[in-house]
C-alpha positions in Angstrom: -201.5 2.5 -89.3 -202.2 -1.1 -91.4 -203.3 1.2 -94.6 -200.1 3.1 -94.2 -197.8 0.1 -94.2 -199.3 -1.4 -97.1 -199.0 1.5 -98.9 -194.8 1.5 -97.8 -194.4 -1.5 -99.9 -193.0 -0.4 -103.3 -195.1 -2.3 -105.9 -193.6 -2.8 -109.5 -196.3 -1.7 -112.1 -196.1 -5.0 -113.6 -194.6 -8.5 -112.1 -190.9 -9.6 -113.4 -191.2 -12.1 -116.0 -191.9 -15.7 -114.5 -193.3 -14.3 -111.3 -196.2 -15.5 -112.0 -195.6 -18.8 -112.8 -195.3 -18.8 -108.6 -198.9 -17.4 -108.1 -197.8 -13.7 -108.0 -200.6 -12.1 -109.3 -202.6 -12.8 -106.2 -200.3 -10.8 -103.5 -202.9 -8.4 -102.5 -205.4 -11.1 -101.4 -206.6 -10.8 -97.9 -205.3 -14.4 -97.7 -202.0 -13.6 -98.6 -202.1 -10.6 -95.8 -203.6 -13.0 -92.9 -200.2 -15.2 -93.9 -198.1 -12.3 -93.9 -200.0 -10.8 -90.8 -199.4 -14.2 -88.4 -195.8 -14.8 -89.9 -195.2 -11.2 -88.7 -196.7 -11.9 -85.0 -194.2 -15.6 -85.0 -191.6 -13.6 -86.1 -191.9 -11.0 -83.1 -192.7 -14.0 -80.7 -188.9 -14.8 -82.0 -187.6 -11.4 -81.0 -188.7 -12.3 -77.8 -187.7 -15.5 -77.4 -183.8 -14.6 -78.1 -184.4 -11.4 -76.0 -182.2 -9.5 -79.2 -181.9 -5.6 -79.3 -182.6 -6.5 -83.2 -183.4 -9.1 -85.0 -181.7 -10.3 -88.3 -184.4 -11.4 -91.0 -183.8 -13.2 -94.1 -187.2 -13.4 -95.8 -186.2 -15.6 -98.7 -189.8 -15.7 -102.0 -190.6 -12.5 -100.5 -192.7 -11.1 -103.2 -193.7 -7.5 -102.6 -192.0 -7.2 -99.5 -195.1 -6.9 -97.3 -193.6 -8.7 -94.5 -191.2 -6.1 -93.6 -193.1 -3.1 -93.1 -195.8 -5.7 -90.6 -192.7 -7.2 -88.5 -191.2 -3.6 -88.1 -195.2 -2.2 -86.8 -194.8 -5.1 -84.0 -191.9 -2.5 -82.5 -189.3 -5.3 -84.0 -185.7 -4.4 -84.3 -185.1 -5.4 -87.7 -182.2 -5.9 -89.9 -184.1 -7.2 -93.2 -182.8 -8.8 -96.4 -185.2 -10.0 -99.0 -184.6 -12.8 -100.9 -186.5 -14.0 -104.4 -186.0 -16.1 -107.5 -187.7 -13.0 -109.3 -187.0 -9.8 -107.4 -190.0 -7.2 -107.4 -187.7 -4.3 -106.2 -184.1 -3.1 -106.5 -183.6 -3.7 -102.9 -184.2 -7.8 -103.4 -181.2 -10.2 -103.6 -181.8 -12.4 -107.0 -181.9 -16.1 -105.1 -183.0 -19.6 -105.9 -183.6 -21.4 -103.4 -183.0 -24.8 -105.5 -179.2 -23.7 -106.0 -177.9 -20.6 -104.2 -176.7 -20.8 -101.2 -176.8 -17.9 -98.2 -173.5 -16.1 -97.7 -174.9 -15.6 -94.0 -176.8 -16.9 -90.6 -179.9 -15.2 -89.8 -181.9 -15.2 -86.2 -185.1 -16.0 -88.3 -185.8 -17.2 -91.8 -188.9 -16.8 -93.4 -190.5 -18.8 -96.3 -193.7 -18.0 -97.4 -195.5 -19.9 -100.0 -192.3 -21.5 -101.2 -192.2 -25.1 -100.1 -195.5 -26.1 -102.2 -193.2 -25.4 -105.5 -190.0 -27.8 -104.1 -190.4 -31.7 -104.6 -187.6 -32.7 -102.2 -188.1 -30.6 -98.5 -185.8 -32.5 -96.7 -182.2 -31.0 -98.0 -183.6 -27.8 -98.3 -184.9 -28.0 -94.5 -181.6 -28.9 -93.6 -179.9 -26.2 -95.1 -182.0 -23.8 -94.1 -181.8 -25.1 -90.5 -177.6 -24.5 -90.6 -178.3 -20.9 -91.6 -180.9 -20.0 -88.9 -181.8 -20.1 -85.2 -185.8 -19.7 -86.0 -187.8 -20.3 -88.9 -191.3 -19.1 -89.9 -192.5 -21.0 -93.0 -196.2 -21.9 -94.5 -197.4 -24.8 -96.3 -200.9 -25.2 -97.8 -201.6 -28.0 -95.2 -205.8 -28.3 -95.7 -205.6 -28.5 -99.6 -204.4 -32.1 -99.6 -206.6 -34.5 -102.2 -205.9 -31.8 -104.8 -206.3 -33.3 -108.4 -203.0 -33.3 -110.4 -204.6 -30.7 -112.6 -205.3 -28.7 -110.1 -201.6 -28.9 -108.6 -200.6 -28.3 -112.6 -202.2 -25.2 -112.5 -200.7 -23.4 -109.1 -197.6 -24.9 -110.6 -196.9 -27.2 -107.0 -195.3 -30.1 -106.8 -195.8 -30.6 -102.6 -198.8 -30.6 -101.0 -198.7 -32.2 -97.7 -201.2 -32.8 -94.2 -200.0 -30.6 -91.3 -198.9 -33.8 -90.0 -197.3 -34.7 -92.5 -195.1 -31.5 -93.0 -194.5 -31.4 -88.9 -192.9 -34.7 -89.0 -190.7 -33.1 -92.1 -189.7 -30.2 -89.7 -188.8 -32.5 -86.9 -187.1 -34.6 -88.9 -184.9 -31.6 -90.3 -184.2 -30.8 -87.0 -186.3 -28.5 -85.7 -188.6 -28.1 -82.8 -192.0 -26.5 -83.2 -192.7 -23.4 -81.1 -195.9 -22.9 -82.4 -198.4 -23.2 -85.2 -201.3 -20.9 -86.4 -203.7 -21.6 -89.5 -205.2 -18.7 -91.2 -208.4 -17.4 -91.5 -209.8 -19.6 -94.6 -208.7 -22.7 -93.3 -206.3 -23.5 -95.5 -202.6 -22.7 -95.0 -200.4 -23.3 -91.4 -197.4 -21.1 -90.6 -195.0 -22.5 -88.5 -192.6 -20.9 -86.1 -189.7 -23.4 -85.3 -186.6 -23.4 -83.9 -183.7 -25.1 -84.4 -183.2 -28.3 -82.0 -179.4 -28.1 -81.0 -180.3 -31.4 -79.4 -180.7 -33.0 -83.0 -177.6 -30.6 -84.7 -175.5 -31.9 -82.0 -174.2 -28.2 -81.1 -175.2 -25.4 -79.4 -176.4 -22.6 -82.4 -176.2 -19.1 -81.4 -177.8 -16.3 -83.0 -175.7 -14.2 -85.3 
């Protein structure tokens, strides 16, 4: 079942121009599968949470896709919508996350391996956190000390504890569900939802 779902995501022969500059090249990884394989177990721990005949995804850097194909295995009712500043396939909205803006509200939003390349997480948190009732995001928690060379050369600009990037959740205003780290050690996902507490209003799911 696993080998068939990988082999459902449409792969471009080559990566658009400046995909790489976002560490593209390494999508295949087993690390980058244990991240997509735990995002896709928060994201059905979601499904249940808002007890939803189907979910509504936005999955905004999604790269290759992978995570759809994984969330839909967990028996996920799925209304998906890829996201990405360099789409991979025909089927991906063109989106920076730096500038555009979302024309909708999604149950859950995803962001994988994004947050590392953004110097300022708070108004992006924020934003995120009007268009969503759950997100599911990743940080590369255990690499802090990185030289600045090294942080040159993955092209990130934010590295930050797990501490550290909790208390920027929280202070977004979001509450965290649960937290998972994968199998090398080195990157957190997060499953959080939105505190209404915080936002001052009760936010339904779309």
């Amino acid at each position: 079942m696993f080998k068939r779902l990988i082999r459902s995501i449409r792969r471009p022969a080559t990566l658009p121009r400046g995909a790489d500059t976002f560490n593209c090249g390494g999508q295949t990884a087993n690390s980058w599968m244990d991240r997509a394989n735990i995002s896709a177990d928060l994201i059905a721990k979601a499904a249940a949470l808002t007890r939803a005949p189907q979910l509504t995804l936005a999955d905004i850097g999604c790269g290759d896709g992978k995570l759809a194909p994984l969330v839909a295995a967990r028996r996920v009712g799925l209304v998906y919508r890829g996201f990405d500043l360099h789409p991979q396939r025909k089927d991906v909205t063109p989106f920076d996350l730096r500038k555009d803006k979302l024309e909708d509200r999604y149950d859950v939003i995803s962001l994988l391996g994004v947050l590392e390349y953004i110097s300022d997480l708070q108004p992006v948190l924020r934003y995120l956190r009007d268009h969503c009732r759950y997100l599911v995001v990743s940080h590369v928690s255990n690499r802090v000390g990185m030289s600045v060379e090294e942080m040159a050369k993955l092209n990130w600009t934010t590295v930050l504890s797990k501490g550290e990037f909790s208390s920027e959740l929280i202070k977004a205003g979001f509450s965290i569900v649960e937290d998972r780290t994968t199998a090398n050690g080195q990157t957190v996902i997060w499953l959080c939802e939105v505190d209404a507490r915080k936002d001052g209003k009760l936010l339904l799911s779309v």
